[in-house]
C-alpha positions in Angstrom: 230.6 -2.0 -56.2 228.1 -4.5 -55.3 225.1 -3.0 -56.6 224.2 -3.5 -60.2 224.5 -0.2 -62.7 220.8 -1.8 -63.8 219.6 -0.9 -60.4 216.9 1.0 -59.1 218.0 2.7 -56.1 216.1 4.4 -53.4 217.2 5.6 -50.5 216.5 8.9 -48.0 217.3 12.0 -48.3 221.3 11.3 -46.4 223.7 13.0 -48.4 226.3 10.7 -49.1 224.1 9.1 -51.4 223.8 11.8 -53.9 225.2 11.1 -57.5 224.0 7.3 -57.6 222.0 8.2 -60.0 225.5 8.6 -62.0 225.9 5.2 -61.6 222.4 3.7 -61.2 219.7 3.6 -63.8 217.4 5.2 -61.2 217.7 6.3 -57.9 215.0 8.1 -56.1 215.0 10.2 -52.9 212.7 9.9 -50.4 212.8 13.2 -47.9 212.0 12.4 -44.5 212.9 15.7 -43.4 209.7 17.0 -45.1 207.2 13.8 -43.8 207.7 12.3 -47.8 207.7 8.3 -47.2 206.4 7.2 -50.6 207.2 8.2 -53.5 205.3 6.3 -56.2 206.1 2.5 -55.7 209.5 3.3 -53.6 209.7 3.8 -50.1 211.9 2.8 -47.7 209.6 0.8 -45.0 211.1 -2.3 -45.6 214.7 -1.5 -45.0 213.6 0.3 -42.1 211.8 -2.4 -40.6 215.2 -4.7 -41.2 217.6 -2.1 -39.6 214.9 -1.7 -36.7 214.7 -6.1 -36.2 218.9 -5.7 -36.3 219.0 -3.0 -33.7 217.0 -4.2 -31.6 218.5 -8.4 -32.1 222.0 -6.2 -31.4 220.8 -4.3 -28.3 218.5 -6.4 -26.7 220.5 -10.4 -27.4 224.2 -9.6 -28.0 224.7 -6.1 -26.6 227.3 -5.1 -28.7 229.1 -7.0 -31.9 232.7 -7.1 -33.6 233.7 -6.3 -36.4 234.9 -9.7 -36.9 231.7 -11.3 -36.7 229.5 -8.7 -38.4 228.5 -10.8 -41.6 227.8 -13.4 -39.2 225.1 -11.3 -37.3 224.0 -9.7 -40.9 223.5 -13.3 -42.0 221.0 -14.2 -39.1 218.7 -11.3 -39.0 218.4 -11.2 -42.7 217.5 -14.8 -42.5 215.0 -13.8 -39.8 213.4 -11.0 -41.4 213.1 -13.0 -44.7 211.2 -15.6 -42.8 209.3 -13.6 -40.4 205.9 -14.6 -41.6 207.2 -18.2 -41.9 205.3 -20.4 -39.0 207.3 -23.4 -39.3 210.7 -21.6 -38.9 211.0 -24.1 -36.1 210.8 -27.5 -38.7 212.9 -25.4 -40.9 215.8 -24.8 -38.4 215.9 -28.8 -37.7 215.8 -29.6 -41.6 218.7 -27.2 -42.7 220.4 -28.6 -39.3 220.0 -32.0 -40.5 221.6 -31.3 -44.1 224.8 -30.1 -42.0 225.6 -33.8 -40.4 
């Protein structure tokens, strides 16, 4: 529902995701099963690389999360992995702080 009919979709090769390309303009499977990573222009090494930074943020700084909260925690590590190559994440922590007072 939140995922334009417009879209390009890629994903793996998991089987709930077959027949989005019913209701996607595109979507293209990439079969890990058989060592296929790249397909063209799509693969899924970024989304990988997000899930991995969340797993690990989960595991290794709050253990375990609620259901409650779960946006919450979504929220931070997809602000970190946006920003991971950002150097002054520091300076931009204290100006968005600043804009809350």
């Amino acid at each position: 529902e939140t995922v334009s009919a417009d879209a390009k979709v890629v994903t793996d090769g998991f089987g709930a995701y077959r027949g989005l390309d019913k209701l996607h303009q595109e979507h293209h499977v990439l079969n890990k099963e058989k060592e296929e990573y790249v397909k063209g222009e799509y693969h899924t090494n970024t989304l990988e690389g997000f899930w991995t930074l969340l797993k690990r943020g989960i595991y290794g700084q709050y253990h375990k999360v609620s259901s409650e909260h779960l946006q919450a925690y979504l929220d931070e590590f997809t602000f970190k992995y946006n920003n991971r190559t950002n150097k002054s994440n520091f300076a931009l922590l204290i100006q968005r702080s600043l804009t809350f007072v």
